[in-house]
ChimeraX commands (.cxc) that place a marker at each C-alpha (Angstrom):
marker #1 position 0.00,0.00,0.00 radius 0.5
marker #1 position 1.00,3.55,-0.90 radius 0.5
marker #1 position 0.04,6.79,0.81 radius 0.5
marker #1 position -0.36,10.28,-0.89 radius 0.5
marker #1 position -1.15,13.29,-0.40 radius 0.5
marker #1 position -3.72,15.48,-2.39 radius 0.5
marker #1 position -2.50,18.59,-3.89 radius 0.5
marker #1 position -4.97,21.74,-3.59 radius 0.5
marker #1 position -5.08,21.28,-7.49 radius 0.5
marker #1 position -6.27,17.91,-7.02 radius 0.5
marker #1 position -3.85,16.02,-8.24 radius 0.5
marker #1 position -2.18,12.71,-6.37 radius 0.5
marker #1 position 1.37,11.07,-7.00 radius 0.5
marker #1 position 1.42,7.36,-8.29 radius 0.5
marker #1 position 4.22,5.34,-7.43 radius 0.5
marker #1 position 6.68,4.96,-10.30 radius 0.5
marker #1 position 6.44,1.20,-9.72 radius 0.5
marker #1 position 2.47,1.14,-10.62 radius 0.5
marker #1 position 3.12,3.21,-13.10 radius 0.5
marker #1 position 5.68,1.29,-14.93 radius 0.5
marker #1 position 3.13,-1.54,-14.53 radius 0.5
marker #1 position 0.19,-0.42,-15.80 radius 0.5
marker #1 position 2.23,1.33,-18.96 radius 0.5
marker #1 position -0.79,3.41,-19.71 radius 0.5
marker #1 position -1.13,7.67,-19.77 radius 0.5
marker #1 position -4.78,7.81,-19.49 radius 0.5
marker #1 position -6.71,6.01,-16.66 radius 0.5
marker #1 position -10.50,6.12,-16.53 radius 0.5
marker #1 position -11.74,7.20,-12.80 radius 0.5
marker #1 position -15.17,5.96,-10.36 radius 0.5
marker #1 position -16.07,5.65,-7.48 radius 0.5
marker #1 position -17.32,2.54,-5.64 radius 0.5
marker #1 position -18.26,2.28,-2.30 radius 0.5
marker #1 position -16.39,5.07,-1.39 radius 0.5
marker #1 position -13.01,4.67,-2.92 radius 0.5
marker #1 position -11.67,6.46,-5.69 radius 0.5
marker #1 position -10.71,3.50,-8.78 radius 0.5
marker #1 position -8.52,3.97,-11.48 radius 0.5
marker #1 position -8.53,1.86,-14.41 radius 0.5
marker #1 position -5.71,2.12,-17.26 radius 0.5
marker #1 position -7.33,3.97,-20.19 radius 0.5
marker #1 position -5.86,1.97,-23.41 radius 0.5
marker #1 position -6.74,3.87,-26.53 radius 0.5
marker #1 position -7.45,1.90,-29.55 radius 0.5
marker #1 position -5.76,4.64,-32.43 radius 0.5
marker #1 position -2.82,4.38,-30.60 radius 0.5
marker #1 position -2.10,0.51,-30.79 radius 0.5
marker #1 position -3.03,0.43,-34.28 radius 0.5
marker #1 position -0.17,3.84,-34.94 radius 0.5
marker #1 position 2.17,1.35,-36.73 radius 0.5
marker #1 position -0.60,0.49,-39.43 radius 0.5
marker #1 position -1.67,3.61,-40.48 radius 0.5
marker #1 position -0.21,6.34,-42.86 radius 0.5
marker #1 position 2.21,8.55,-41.36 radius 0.5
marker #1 position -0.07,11.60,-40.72 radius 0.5
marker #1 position -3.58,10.36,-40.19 radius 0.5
marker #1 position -3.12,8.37,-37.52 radius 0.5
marker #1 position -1.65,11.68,-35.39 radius 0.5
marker #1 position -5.41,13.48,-36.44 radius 0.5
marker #1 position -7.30,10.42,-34.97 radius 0.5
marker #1 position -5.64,10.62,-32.07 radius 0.5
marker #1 position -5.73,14.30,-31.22 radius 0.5
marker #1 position -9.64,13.94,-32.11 radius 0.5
marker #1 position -10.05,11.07,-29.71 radius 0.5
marker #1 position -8.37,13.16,-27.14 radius 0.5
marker #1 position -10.73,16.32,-27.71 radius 0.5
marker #1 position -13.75,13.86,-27.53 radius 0.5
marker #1 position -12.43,12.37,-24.58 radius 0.5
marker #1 position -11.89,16.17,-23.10 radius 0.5
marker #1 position -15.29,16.62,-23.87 radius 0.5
marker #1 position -17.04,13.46,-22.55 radius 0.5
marker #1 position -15.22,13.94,-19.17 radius 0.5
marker #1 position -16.63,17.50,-19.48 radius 0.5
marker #1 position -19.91,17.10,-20.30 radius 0.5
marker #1 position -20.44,13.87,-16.65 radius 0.5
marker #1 position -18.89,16.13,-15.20 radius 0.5
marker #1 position -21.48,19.24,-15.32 radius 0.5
marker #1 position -23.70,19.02,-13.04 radius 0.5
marker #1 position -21.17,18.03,-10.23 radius 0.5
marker link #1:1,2 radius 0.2
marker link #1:2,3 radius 0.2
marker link #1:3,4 radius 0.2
marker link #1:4,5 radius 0.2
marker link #1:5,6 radius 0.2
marker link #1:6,7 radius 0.2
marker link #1:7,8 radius 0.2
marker link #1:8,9 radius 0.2
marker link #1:9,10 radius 0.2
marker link #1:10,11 radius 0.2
marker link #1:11,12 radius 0.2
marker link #1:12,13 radius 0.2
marker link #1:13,14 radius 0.2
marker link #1:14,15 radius 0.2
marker link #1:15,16 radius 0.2
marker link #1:16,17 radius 0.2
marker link #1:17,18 radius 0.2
marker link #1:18,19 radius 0.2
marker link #1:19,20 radius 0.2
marker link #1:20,21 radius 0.2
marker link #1:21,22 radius 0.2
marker link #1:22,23 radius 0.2
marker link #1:23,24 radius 0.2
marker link #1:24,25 radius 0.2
marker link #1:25,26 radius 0.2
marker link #1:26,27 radius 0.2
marker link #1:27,28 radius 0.2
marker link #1:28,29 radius 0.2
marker link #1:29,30 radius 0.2
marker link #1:30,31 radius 0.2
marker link #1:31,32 radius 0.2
marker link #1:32,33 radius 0.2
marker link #1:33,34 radius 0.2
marker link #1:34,35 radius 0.2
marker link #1:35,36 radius 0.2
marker link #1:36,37 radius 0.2
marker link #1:37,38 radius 0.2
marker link #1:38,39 radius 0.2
marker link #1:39,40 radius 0.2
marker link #1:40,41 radius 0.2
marker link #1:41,42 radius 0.2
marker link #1:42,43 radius 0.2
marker link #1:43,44 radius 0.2
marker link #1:44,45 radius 0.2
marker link #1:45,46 radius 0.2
marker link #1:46,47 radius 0.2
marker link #1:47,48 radius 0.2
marker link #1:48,49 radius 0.2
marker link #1:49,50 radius 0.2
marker link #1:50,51 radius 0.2
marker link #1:51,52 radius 0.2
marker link #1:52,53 radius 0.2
marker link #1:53,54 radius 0.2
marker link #1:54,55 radius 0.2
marker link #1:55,56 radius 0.2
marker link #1:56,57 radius 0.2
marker link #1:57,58 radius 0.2
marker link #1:58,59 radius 0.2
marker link #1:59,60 radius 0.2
marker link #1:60,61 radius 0.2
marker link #1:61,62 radius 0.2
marker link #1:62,63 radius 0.2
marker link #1:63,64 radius 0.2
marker link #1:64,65 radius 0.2
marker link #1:65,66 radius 0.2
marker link #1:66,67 radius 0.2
marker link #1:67,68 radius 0.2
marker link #1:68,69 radius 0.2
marker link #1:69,70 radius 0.2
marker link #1:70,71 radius 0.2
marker link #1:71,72 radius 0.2
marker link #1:72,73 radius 0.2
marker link #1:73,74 radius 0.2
marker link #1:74,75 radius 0.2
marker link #1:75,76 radius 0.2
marker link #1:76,77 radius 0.2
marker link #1:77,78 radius 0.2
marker link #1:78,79 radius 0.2
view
């Protein structure tokens, strides 16, 4: 078990060991039962980058970003 501390900008510090575990940037977050869970985000563009012409794949990506921005965003409202 790790303990951090909140900062007043609400971010937290995950040990370098998780991270290099989980090997992901993005992590979806919930709450159950009380507890905050995070769950490794894995983005679908990204794993396909090596298939795709040099170019597109970097548009997809920002795009799924921006929607991702957005969706976050838009649960987010009325909290």
């Amino acid at each position: 078990m790790f303990i951090t501390k909140m900062t007043k900008k609400g971010q937290i510090t995950i040990p370098a060991e998780y991270r290099k575990k989980l090997k992901a940037e993005y992590y979806t977050v919930e709450i159950k039962d009380e507890q905050i869970v995070l769950k490794p985000f894995r983005q679908l563009a990204g794993s396909l980058k090596k298939y795709a012409k040099k170019g597109k794949i970097e548009k997809v990506i920002q795009e799924e970003k921006k929607a991702f921005g957005e969706a976050l965003i838009e649960k987010h409202k009325s909290d």
